[in-house]
C-alpha positions in Angstrom: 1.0 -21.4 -3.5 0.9 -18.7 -6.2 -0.6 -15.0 -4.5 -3.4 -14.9 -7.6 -5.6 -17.3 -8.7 -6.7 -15.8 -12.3 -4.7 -13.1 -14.1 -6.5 -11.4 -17.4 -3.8 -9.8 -19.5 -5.2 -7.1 -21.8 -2.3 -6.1 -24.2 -2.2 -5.9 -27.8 1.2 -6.9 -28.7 1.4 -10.9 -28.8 5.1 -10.5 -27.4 4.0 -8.6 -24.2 1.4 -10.8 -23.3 4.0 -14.0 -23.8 6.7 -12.4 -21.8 4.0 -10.9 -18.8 2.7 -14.7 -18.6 6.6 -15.5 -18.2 7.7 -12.9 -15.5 4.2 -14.0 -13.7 4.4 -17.9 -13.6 5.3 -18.7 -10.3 2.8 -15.8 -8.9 -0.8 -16.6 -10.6 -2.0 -20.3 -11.3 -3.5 -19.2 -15.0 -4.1 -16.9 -17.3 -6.4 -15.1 -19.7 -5.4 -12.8 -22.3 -6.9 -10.8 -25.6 -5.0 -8.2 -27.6 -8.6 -6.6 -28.7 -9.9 -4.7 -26.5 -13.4 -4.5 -27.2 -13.4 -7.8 -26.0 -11.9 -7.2 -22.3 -15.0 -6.4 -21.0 -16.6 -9.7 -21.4 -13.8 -11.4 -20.9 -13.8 -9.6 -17.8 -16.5 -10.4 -16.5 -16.7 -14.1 -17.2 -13.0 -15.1 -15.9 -13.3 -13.5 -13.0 -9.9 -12.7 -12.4 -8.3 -11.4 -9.6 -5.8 -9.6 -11.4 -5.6 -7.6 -14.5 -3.0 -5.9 -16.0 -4.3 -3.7 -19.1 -2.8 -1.4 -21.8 -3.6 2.1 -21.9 -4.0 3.0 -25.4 -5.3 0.4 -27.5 -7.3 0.2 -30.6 -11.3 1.0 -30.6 -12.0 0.2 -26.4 -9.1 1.8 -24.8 -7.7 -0.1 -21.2 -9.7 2.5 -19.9 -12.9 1.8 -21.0 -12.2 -1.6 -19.0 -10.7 0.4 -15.8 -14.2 2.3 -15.5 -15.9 -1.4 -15.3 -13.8 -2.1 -12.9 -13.9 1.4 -10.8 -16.1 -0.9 -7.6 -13.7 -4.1 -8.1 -10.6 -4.6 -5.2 -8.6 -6.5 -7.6 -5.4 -5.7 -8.3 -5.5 -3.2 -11.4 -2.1 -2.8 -13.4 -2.2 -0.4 -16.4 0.3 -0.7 -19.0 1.9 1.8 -21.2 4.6 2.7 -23.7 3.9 6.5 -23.3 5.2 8.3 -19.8 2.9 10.9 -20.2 1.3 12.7 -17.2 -2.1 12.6 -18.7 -2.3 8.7 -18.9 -0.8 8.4 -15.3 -3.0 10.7 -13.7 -5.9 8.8 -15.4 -5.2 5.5 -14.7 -4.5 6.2 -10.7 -8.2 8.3 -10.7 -9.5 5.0 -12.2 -8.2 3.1 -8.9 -5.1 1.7 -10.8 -2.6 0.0 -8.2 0.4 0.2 -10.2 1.6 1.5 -13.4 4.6 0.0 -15.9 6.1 1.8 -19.1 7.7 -0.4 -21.2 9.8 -2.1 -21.6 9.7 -4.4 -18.5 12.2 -5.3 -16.3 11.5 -9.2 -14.8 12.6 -8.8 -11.1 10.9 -5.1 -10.5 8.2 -6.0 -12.5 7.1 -8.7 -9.8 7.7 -7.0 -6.9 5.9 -3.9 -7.8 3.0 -6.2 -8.6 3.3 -8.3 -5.1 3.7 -4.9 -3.4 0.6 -3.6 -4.7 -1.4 -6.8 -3.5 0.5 -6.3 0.1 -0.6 -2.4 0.3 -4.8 -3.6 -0.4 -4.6 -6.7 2.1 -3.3 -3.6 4.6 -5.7 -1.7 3.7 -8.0 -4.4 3.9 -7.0 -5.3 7.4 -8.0 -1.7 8.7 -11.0 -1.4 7.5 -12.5 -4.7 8.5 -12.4 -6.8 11.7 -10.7 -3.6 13.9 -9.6 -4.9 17.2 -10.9 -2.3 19.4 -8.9 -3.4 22.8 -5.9 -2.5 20.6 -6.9 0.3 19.0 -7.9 1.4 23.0 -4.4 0.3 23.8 -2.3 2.6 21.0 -4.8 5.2 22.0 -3.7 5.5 25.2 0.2 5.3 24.7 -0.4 8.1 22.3 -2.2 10.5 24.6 0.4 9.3 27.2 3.1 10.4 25.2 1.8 14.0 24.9 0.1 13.3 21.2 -3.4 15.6 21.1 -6.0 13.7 19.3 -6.4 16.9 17.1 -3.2 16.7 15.9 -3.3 15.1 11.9 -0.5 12.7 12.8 -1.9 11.4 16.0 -4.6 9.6 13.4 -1.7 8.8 11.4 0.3 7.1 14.0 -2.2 4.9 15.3 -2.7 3.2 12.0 0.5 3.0 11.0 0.7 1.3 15.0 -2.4 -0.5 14.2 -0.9 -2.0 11.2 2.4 -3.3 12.0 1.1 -4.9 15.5 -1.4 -6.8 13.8 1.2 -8.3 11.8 5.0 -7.9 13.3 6.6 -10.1 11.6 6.1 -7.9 8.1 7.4 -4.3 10.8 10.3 -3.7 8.3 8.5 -4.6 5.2 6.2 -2.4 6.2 7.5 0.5 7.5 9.2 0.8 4.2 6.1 1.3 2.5 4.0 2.7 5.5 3.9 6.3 4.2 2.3 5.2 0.8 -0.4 2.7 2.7 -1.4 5.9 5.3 -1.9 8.2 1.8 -4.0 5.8 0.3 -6.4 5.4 3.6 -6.7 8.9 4.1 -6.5 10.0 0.8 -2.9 12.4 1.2 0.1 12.4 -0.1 3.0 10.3 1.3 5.1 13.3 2.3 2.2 14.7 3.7 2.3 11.6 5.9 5.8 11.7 6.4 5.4 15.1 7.6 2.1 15.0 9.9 3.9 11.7 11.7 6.9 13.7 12.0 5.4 16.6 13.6 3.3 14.2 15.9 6.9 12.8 17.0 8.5 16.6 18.1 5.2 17.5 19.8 6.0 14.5 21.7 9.1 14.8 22.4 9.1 18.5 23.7 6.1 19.2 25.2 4.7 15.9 25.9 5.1 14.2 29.5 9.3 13.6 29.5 9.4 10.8 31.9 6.8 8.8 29.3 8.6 9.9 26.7 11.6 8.1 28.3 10.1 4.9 29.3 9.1 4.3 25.5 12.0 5.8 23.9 15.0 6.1 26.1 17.3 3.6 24.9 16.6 4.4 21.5 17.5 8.2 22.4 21.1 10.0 22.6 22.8 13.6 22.6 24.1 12.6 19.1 20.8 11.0 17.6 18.1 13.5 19.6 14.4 11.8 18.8 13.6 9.1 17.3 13.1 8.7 13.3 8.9 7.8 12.2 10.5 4.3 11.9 11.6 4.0 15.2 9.2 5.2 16.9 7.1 3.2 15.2 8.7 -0.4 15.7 9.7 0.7 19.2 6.2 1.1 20.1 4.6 -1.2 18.4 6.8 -3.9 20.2 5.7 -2.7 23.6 2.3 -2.9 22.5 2.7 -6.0 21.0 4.7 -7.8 24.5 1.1 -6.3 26.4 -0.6 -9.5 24.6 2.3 -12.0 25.6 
C-alpha cells in the first residue's frame, strides 16, 4: 500500500518532474504535476493532494506563493531548489516546509528523507491527539521517582520522547534516531537544545536523584567503565518497563 495517495509536483523543468514521478512510484498511487506556477494554486486546491513537492524559484508565482496557501495544511510540504542559499532555506522551513532537496537528486535519499518527514508529522500527530493520560500518569511518576523536578526543561522533554516510543515500540530504534528532531519541532527548539536539556535531566538523575531507583531502572545498563546511561538508553530502557506495566 503506497504511504500517499495524491502527490502534486510543482517543478518547472519537464525532466525533474519525470524523474521525481520515477523515484516516487512505489510510494504515492498518482500524480499531478505543472511546470507553471501560476497555476499551482488551483491545481492545489482541486487535487487535493496529500503531498507536494514544489520549486523554489520559478517564473511569475514563485513555490512560495503556493507554500503561503498552504501555511494551515498538515501535508507533507517538500520545497525544491537548485540554489543552497540560506535565504531560500530559512524561508521555506518558516513556511512549514518538511524537507528540503538541492539538486540534483539522489533516488535512495531522496525517498527516505520524504518517508522520514511523513514519520516525524504522524508523531507529532500522535502527541497531540488521543493522549493516554494513565500513561502519561505512569512516565510521570517514574520521572519524579528517578529524581527528575518537573521544572527542569528536560523533564518535559523526556516524557514525550517516553510518551512516543511506548505508544509505538516496535519503531524504539527508528525513533530514537530521529527523536531529537521530533522534540524540536513540538516545542519549537533546536535539536541540540534537546539533546542537551534530556542530557542534563539524565545527570540530575543520576547524582542527586534517589540512587536505589536509579538502580532498579538502570543498573544493568550501568558500569565503572560506561558511568550513566546515553539519552538512548535511558530512553528504551524505560520505556520497556513502562511498556511490560500493560502486559
Amino acid at each position: 500500500m503506497a504511504r500517499f495517495k495524491r502527490t502534486l509536483i510543482v517543478e518547472q523543468s519537464k525532466k525533474y518532474v519525470m524523474q521525481i514521478k520515477e523515484m516516487l512510484a512505489d510510494v504515492s498511487d498518482s500524480f499531478q504535476s505543472t511546470t507553471d506556477g501560476s497555476n499551482a494554486i488551483s491545481l492545489y486546491d482541486q487535487y487535493n493532494p496529500d503531498l507536494v513537492l514544489v520549486e523554489a524559484i520559478m517564473p511569475g508565482y514563485d513555490g512560495f506563493a503556493l507554500m503561503e496557501h498552504m501555511l494551515e495544511s498538515d501535508i507533507i510540504k517538500i520545497v525544491l531548489t537548485s540554489m543552497n542559499q540560506e535565504l531560500i532555506i530559512k524561508k521555506a522551513f518558516e513556511l512549514n516546509a518538511n524537507y528540503l532537496f538541492v539538486k540534483p537528486y539522489i533516488r535512495d535519499v531522496f525517498v527516505s528523507r520524504i518517508l522520514e518527514a511523513a514519520d516525524f508529522r504522524d508523531m507529532n500527530r500522535q502527541t497531540e491527539v488521543g493522549v493516554n493520560q494513565l500513561l502519561y500518569s505512569r512516565i510521570s511518576v517514574s520521572l519524579k521517582r528517578l529524581g527528575i523536578p518537573a521544572n527542569v526543561q528536560g523533564y518535559k522533554l523526556l516524557r514525550d520522547a517516553l510518551y512516543i516510543v511506548c505508544m509505538d515500540f516496535s519503531k524504539t530504534q527508528a525513533i530514537n534516531k530521529n527523536i531529537y528532531q521530533v522534540l524540536a519541532e513540538k516545542h519549537g527548539t533546536q535539536s541540540s537544545c534537546v539533546e542537551r536539556n534530556i542530557r542534563h535531566a539524565i545527570e540530575t538523575a543520576a547524582t542527586r536523584g534517589d540512587p536505589d531507583a536509579f538502580n532498579a531502572y538502570f543498573g544493568y545498563t550501568v558500569s565503572s567503565e560506561k558511568g550513566k546511561p546515553t539519552n538512548g538508553e535511558f530512553i528504551a530502557t524505560l520505556a520497556d518497563k513502562l511498556r511490560l506495566q500493560d502486559e
